[in-house]
N, C-alpha and C positions, 0 to 999 in steps of 0.2 A: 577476584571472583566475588559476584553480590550475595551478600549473608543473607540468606532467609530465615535465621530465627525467630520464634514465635515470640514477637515482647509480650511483656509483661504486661496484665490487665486485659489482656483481651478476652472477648466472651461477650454471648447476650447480654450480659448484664454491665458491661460496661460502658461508661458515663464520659462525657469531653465537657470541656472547657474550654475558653481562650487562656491560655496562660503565654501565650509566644506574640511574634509578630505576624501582620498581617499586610501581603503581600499587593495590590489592587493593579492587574494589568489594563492599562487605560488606554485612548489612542492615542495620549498626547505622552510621547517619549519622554518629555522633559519631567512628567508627574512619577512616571514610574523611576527616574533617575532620581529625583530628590528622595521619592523611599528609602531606597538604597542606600544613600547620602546621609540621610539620616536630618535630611534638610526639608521634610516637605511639612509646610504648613497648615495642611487639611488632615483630619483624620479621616482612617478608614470607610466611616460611613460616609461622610463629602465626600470618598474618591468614587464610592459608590453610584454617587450620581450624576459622575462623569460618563462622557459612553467609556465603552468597555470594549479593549480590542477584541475582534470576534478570529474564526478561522485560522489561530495559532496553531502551524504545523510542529509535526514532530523535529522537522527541520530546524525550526527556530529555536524548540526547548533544547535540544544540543544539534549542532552543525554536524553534516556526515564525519570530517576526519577525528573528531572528538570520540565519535566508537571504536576507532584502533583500541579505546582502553574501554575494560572493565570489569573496573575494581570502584572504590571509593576516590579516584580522581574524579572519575564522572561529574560528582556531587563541585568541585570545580566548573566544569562547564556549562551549568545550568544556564540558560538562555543567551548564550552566547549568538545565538543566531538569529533573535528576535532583531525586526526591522526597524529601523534607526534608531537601533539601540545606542544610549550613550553612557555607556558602564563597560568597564573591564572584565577579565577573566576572574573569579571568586567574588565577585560582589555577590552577588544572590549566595553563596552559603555566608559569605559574614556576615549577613544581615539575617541569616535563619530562619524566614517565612514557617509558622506553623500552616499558617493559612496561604494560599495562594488563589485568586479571583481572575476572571476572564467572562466574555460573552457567550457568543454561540460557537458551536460546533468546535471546541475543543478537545487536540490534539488528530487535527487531520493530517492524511501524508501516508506516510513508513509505519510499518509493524512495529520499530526497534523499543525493546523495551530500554535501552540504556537510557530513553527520553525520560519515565518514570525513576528510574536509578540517578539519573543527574536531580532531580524534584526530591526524590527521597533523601539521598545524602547532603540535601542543603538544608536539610530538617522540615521538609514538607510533609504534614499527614493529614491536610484534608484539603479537596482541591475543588471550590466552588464552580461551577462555569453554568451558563442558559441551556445547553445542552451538549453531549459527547458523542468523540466520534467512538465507534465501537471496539475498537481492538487498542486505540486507546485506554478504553472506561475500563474492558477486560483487564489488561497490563496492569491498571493501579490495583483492581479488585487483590491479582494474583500474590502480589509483593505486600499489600496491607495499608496501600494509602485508602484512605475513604474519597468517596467522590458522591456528588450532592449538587440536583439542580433547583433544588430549595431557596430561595434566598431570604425565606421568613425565618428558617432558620440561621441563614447564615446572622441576619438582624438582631434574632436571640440572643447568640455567640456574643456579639459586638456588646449587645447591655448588658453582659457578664452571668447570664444564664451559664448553667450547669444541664445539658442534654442525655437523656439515652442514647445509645448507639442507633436505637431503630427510630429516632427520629430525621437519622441521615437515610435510612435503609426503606423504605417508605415503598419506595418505586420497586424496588427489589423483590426478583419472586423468592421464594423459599429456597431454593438451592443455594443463589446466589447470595444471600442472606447469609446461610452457614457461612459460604468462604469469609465473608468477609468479619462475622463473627470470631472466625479461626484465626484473623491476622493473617491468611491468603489460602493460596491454593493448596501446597503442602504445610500449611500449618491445620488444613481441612483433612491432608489427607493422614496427618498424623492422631488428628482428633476422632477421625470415623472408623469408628474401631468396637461399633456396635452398643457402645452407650449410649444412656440419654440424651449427653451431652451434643452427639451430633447427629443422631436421628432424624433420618429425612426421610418423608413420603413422598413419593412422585406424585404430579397429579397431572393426570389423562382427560382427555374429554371423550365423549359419546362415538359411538362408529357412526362415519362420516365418510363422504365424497372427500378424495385427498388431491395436494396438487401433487408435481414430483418433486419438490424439495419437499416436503411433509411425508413424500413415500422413500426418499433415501433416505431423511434419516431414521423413520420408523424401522427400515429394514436393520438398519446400525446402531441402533439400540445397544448399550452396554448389557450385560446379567446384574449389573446394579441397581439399572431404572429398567425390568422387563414391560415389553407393553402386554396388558393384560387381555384376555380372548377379548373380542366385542370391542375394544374401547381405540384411541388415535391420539396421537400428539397434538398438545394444546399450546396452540401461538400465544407467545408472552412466559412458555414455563421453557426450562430449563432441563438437559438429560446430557448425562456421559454418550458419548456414541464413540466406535469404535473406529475407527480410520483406516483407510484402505493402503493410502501414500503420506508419505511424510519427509518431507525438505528439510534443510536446512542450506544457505551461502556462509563464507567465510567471516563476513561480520558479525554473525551471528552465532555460531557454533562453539566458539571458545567458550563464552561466558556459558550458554546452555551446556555444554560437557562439564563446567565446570557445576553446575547445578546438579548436573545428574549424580557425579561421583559424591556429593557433600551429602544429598537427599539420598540416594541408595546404597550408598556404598560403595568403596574404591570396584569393588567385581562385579558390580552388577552390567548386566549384559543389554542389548539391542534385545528389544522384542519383535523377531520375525523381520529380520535384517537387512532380507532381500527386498521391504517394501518402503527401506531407508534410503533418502539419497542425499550426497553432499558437495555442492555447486562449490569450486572456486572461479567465481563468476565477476562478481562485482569490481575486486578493486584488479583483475589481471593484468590492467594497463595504468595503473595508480603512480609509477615511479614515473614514467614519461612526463607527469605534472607537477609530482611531489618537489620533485628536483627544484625547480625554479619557486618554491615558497620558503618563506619562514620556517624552522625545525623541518627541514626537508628531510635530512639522514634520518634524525629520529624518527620523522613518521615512517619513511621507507620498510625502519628496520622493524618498525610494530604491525607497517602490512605482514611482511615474513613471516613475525611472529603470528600473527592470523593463522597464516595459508597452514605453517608446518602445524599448528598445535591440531588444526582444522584435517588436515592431513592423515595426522596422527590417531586422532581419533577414531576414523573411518574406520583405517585399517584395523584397529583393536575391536569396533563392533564388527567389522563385515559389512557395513555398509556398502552401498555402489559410491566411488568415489569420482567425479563428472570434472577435471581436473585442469591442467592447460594445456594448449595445443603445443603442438609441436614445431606451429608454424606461427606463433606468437597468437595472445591474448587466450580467451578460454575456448575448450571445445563448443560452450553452448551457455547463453544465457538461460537461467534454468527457467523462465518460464514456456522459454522454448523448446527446450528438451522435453518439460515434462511433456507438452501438446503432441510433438514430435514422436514420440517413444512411448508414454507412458501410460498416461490418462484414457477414463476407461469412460462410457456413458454409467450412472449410478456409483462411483466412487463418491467417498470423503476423502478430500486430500488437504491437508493443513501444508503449508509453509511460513516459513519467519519471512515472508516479504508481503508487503500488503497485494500487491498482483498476484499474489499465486492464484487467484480469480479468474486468472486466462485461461486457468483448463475448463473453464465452464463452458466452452466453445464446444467441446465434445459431450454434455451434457453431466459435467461433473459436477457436484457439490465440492467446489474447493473454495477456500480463504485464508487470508493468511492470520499467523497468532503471534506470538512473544515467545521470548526465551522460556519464561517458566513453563509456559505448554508445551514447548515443544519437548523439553528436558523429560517433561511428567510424560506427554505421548512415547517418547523413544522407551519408558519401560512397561506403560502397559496398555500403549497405542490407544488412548482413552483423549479424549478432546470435548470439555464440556461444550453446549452449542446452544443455546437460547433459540427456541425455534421463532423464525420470520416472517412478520408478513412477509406478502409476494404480491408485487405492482408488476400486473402483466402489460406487457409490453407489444401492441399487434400491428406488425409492420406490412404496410401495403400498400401496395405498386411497387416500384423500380426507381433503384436512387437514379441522376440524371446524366451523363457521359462529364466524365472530370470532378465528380462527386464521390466523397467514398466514407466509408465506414467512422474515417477519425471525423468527418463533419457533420455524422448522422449526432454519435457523442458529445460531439459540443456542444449541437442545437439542444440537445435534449439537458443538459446541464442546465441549463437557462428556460426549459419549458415550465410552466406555470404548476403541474403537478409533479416535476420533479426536483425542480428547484429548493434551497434553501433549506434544512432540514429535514424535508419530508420524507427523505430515503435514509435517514441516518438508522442503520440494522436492518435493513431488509434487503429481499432479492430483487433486482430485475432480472425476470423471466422476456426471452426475446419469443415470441411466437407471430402469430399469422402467415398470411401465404406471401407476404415479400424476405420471409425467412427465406424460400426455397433459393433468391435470389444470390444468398451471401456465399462467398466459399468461406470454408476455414479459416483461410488468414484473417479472416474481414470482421465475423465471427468471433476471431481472439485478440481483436481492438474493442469492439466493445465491451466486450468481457472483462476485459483486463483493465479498463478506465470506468468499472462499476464505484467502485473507490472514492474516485474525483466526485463519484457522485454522493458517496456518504455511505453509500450498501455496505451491506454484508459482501457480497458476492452479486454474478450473474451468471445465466446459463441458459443456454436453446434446448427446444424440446428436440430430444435425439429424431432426426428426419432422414429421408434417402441422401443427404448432404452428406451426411454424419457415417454414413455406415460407409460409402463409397468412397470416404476418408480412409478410413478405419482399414477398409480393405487392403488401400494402397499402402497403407504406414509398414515397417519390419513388425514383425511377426514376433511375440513375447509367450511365454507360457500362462501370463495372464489374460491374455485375449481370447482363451478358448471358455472362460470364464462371464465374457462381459454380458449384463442382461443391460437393455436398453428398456428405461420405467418411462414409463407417461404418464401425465397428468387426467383423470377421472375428469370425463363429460362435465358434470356439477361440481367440480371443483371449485372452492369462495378462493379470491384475492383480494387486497387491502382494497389495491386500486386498480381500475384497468383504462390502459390509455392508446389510443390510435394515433398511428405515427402514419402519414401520407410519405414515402419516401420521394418520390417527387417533387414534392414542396421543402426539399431541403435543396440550401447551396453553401458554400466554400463558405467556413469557417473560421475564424482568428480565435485563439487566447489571448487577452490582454496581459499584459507582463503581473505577476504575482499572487494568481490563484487560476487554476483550470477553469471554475467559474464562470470566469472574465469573457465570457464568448461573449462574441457580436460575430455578424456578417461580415465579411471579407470587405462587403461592397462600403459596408458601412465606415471604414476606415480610412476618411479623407486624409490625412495631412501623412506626409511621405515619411515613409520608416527605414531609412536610408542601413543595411545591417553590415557587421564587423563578423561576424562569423554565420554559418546554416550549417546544422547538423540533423543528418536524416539518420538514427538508430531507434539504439534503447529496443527495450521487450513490445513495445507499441510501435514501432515505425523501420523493426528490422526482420520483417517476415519474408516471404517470397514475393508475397502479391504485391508487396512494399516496394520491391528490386522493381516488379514491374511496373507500378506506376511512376516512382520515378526515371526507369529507364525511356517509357514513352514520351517522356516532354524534355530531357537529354537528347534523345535521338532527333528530336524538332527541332533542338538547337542545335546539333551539329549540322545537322544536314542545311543549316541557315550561317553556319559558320562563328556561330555564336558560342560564348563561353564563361565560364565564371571572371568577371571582374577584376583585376589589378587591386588590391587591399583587401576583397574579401576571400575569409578561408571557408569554402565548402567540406565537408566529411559525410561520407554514406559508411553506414558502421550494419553489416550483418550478425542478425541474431544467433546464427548456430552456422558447424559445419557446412549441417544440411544445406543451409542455404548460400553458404560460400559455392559451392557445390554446382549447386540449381544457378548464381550468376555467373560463376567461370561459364560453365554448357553453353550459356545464351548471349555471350560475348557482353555480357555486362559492367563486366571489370573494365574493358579493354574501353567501352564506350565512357564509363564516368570517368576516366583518366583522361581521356580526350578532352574533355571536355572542363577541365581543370579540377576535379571532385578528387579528393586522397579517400582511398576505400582504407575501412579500417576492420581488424579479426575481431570475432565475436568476446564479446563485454559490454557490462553495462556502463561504463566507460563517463559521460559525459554525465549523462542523467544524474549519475548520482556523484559526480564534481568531481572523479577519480578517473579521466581519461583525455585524449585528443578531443577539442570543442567546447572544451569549460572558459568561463570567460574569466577573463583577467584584470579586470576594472572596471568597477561601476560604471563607466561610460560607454560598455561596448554591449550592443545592440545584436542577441542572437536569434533566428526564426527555427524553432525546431520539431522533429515530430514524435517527439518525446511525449509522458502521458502528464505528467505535470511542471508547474514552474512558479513553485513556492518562494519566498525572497531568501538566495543564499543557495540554492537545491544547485546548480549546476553552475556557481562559481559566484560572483559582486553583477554581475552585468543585468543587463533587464532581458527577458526571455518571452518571447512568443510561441504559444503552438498552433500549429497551423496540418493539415495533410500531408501526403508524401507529392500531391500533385503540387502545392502551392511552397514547398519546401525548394522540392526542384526550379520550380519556378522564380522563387529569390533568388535561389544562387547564381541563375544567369542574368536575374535585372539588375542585382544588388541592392536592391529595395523589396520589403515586402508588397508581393504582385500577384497575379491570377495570372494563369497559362495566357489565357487571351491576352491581357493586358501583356504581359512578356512577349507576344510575337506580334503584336498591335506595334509596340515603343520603336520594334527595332525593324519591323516597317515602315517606318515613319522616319527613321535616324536620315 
């Protein structure tokens, strides 16, 4: 379990030094391996003016099966999953980085905080990068690494200057400040205890026109930070807000339960327990792949240990426990359940998964956090929130027949105002009248691949889409509750951008960042693939079953079929939707047509199921929402639509529908 003890020295008034080593993540593998080594001939400041790997996912800081533990092994697997990496298991803690450097957008990906816990226990305590992703920055904030995109200071450090704390803390509003003052989040919430010492004033701005992220969380305001008559939440500050819904999956919940009991006490309870939920989602199909690796048994028996502690838990708060099926894998990948079930328009709903972002389909404030928040939410359902811009987003006209939601997202990855840092913390708001176009599922793709894009979150303004959902969904005792907020006529946004849907077409990810979009068309030379998997919480919804079921049904009715070498898998996201393709003879058709259907789990996506690849040289197309290097097994990964998914699997090359009944025209 990770200690969060308050070290010693912390406080405003505390001073850093270089007194350790320092760490420089460079492009060139071979410079960060002689660090290591203890062989590299340049110092830190030369490594300095090397480039600087940029977009280092949580992936890479520790690989998924490295979070079976956590405890102080972690601090072992510190970047085990960095690409071409050429260093073993414990090098990065032998060599004990005080300092650790990188470029931009540092620590994209996963929520998981074990990625900070693996950085901490290698003796990292200050983490330089060009800029962070946010629930990364958050996670260090929590646990007491410092994080700083200064690099004049980092320059100071290097000529053996002696710094304040708040020369790293700079950018930081006042909230944020204490935590980090406090050596984290409960060493803040031990310090706030009505002294000087941590005395915070909120600050507010003037009444104003709000958008509706600015009116949920004004409504959800803690009694900590009240908003005062007359006055509005001011983008850039920071407020406790109150949480409606609260998650947690298996890979996540041991170490958070284990936080809770340390920080409150062996008896302290679930706050309002009925609004808890606990996925065992992720690894439910883990041993089917575990088996045939290195320490197969041992990782097996550390899933188990997950599920039962994970389990265990539940049942001692009263949580809703969301569990496995009966008919193998789990009832429900939880981003899908929560859409499915849960999610209200005007909720905050926090998860420890960076998607929990797909309830914004329904016009939620949801995102995902780290173990420490979630520990600290489970007792007083409190979730600090930095309020965000918001880059509205005004969708108009009609995407084109064979066009769909995962290629609206790609394109817009790579648009000129949302590209490249520009969304790191903030919302995409989806609005105009090509909204009215989207259903739900289509809806909880973009949403849920807000992420890829750097956001905070994303969310549609609650519309007749929305409620005619809502209406169809099972019936909860919180639904007689739900108010639907909109956003004020004169509402300001950071940015606002028009999207022509029309003018979009089929989409590729290039293997090792979602990024990586280009055009489908654009992609001459033949990508001949070894495995297709159509799942994960992005490409396992209903409307999903259906559009790959319409270019399957093309092929059979042409007698056509998956390939001799390659393995296809269609992996549904929940019951529900097992459900919805049994009714529509769906099942019966991807078997025909040589596709293995598989029970809901997140399975492949995150390298714990049927469709992980199994050696660098195997070539997968998937419609999964990311493909970090290392995320779903050694292979090189493409995302692509559920139409252009399907479509691989019967060319055996990544192909367009057209192109696939074009080829085999022609044969």
């Amino acid at each position: 379990m990770p200690r969060q003890d308050e070290p010693a020295g912390y406080g405003p008034d505390r001073t850093i030094r270089l007194r350790g080593n320092v760490l420089v993540l460079t492009e060139d593998p071979g410079l960060v391996a002689a660090q290591l080594e203890g062989d590299s001939v340049l110092t830190p400041a030369q490594l300095l003016r090397r480039p600087l790997r940029n977009s280092i996912s949580t992936d890479e800081i520790i690989p998924g099966w490295c979070c079976y533990w956590y405890d102080e092994k972690l601090g072992d697997y510190a970047y085990l999953g960095l690409r071409d990496r050429r260093f073993g298991e414990g090098a990065v803690r032998a060599f004990a980085p005080q300092i650790i450097v990188s470029g931009e957008t540092k620590g994209s990906g996963s929520s998981r905080e074990h990625a900070v816990y693996a950085e901490k226990y290698s003796g990292v305590e200050i983490v330089f990068a060009r800029s962070f992703e946010r629930i990364y920055q958050q996670n260090c904030r929590n646990v007491g690494i410092v994080t700083c995109d200064d690099f004049d200071v980092l320059a100071a450090l290097l000529a053996g200057e002696e710094l304040p704390l708040e020369a790293f803390t700079r950018s930081a509003n006042d909230l944020e400040r204490a935590i980090i003052d406090l050596g984290g989040l409960f060493g803040f919430n031990r310090g706030h205890d009505g002294g000087a010492r941590s005395a915070i004033r909120s600050v507010f701005a003037g009444g104003r026109p709000l958008n509706i992220v600015e009116k949920i969380i004004s409504s959800r305001l803690s009694p900590r930070n009240p908003l005062p008559a007359g006055a509005s939440v001011r983008v850039g500050e920071s407020y406790f807000v109150r949480s409606d819904v609260r998650f947690s999956h298996e890979y996540v919940t041991p170490m958070a339960a284990g936080m809770f009991a340390q920080q409150f006490g062996e008896e302290a309870t679930l706050a309002d327990p009925d609004s808890c939920y606990f996925f065992q989602d992720h690894l439910s199909l883990a041993e089917q792949v575990l088996t045939r690796r290195p320490r197969g048994p041992e990782l097996i028996e550390r899933v188990h240990g997950l599920g039962r502690r994970q389990q265990e838990f539940a049942a001692l708060g009263g949580g809703h426990f969301i569990g496995p099926s009966d008919t193998g894998g789990s009832r429900a990948i939880c981003h899908n359940y929560i859409v499915e079930h849960v999610a209200r328009p005007g909720d905050v709903i926090i998860g420890t998964d960076s998607h929990t972002c797909t309830a914004g389909a329904v016009g939620a404030l949801a995102f995902g956090v780290g173990a420490t928040d979630i520990a600290n939410a489970w007792y007083n359902r409190e979730i600090l929130v930095k309020v965000p811009a918001v880059i509205k987003i005004n969708l108009l006209g009609q995407l084109r027949q064979g066009v769909c939601a995962k290629d609206l997202m790609l394109a817009l990855l790579r648009h000129p105002m949302i590209e490249g840092s520009q969304t790191l913390g903030r919302v995409l708001l989806f609005a105009g009248p090509g909204s009215a176009t989207m259903n739900m599922d289509e809806r909880a793709t973009l949403c849920n691949m807000a992420v890829e894009a750097g956001g905070m979150t994303a969310l549609f303004e609650p519309d007749e889409v929305t409620h005619a959902y809502l209406a169809e969904r099972p019936r909860t005792s919180r639904e007689a509750t739900a108010v639907a907020p909109a956003s004020d006529e004169d509402a300001t946004y950071g940015v606002v951008v028009d999207i022509g849907l029309a003018d979009v077409e089929p989409m590729v990810a290039l293997p090792g960042d979602p990024r990586n979009a280009v055009p489908l068309a654009s992609v001459h030379d033949e990508v001949k693939v070894d495995k297709v998997y159509g799942g994960s919480c992005t490409g396992g919804k209903a409307y999903d079953m259906d559009m790959y079921a319409s270019v399957f049904e093309l092929a059979r009715s042409r007698g056509m079929a998956v390939p001799e070498g390659v393995q296809a898998y269609i992996q549904v996201g929940s019951e529900t939707v097992m459900k919805y393709a049994v009714e529509r003879g769906y099942i019966t058709l991807f078997e025909d047509v040589g596709v293995q259907v598989l029970p809901p789990s997140c399975g492949a996506c995150i390298n714990a199921g049927p469709g992980v690849s199994e050696s660098p040289a195997e070539v997968t197309v998937s419609a999964q929402n990311r493909n970090f290097p290392g995320r779903s097994g050694p292979g090189q990964v493409y995302l692509a639509s559920p139409y252009v998914v399907a479509a691989t699997a019967i060319s055996g090359r990544l192909t367009s529908v057209e192109t696939m009944l074009g080829t085999e025209a022609g044969r």
